[in-house]
N, C-alpha and C positions, 0 to 999 in steps of 0.2 A: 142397202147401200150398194151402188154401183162402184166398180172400181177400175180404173183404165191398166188399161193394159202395154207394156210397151216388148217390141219385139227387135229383137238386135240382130242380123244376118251376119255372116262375113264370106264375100264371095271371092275365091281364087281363081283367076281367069285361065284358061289353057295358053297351053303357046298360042301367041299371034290372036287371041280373042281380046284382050284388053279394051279394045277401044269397040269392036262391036258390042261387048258386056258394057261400056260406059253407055252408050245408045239406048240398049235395052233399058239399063237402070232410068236412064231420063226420062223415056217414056211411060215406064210404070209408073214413077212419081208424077209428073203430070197428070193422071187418072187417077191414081188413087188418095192425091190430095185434095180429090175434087167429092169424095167420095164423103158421107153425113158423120158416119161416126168415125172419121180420123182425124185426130188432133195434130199430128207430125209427120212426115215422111222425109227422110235427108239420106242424102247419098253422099260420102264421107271415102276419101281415096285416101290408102297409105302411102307418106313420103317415102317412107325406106326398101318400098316394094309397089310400086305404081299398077301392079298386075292384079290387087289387092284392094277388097273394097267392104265399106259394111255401111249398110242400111241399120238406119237408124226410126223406126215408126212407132209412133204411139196412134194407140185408138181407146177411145170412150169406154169399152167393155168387152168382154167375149162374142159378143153376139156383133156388135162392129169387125172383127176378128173374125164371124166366120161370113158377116157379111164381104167382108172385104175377100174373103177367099173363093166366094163365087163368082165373082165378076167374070166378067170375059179378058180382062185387060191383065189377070192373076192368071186365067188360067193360059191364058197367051205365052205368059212370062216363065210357066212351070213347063208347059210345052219345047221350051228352047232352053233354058237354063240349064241341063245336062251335058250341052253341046258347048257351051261357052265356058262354067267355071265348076269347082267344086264348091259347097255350098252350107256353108253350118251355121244353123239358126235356132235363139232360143227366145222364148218364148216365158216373159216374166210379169211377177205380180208385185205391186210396190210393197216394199218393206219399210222404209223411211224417206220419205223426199219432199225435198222443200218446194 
């Protein structure tokens, strides 16, 4: 049995990045919701810190997870994402969900 997998980011923009990290995040989700094994991709802004953002993706299985990790359009996003925010991401197996 296959299990999906969902992966939760939370990206803190540097100064003055906010709005280029909002850019980058829309374009990774445009491609990688285009992609066979993802079921989810949302990009999700905090009201109380607008600098502050978390990716919310689910995918099919591990193997969508590392397909998803090869693309070009990931590794674009891994390429620049050090310059724009700080970056903490987990990486979960369902427990109970309706």
């Amino acid at each position: 049995m296959t299990t999906a997998v969902k992966i939760m980011a939370t990206l803190t923009a540097h100064a003055d990045k906010a709005e280029e990290l909002k850019e980058l995040l829309f374009e990774l989700a445009l491609s990688s919701r285009k992609e066979p094994g993802n079921l989810r991709w949302d990009t999700w802004r905090d009201q109380a810190e607008p600098a502050r953002f978390v990716l919310d993706e689910l995918y099919r299985d591990n193997d969508a997870v590392a397909a998803h990790r090869a693309t070009a359009h990931f590794k674009a996003y891994l390429a620049r994402i050090g310059d724009l925010a700080d970056r903490n991401a987990l990486v979960l197996d369902a427990v109970r969900v309706a």
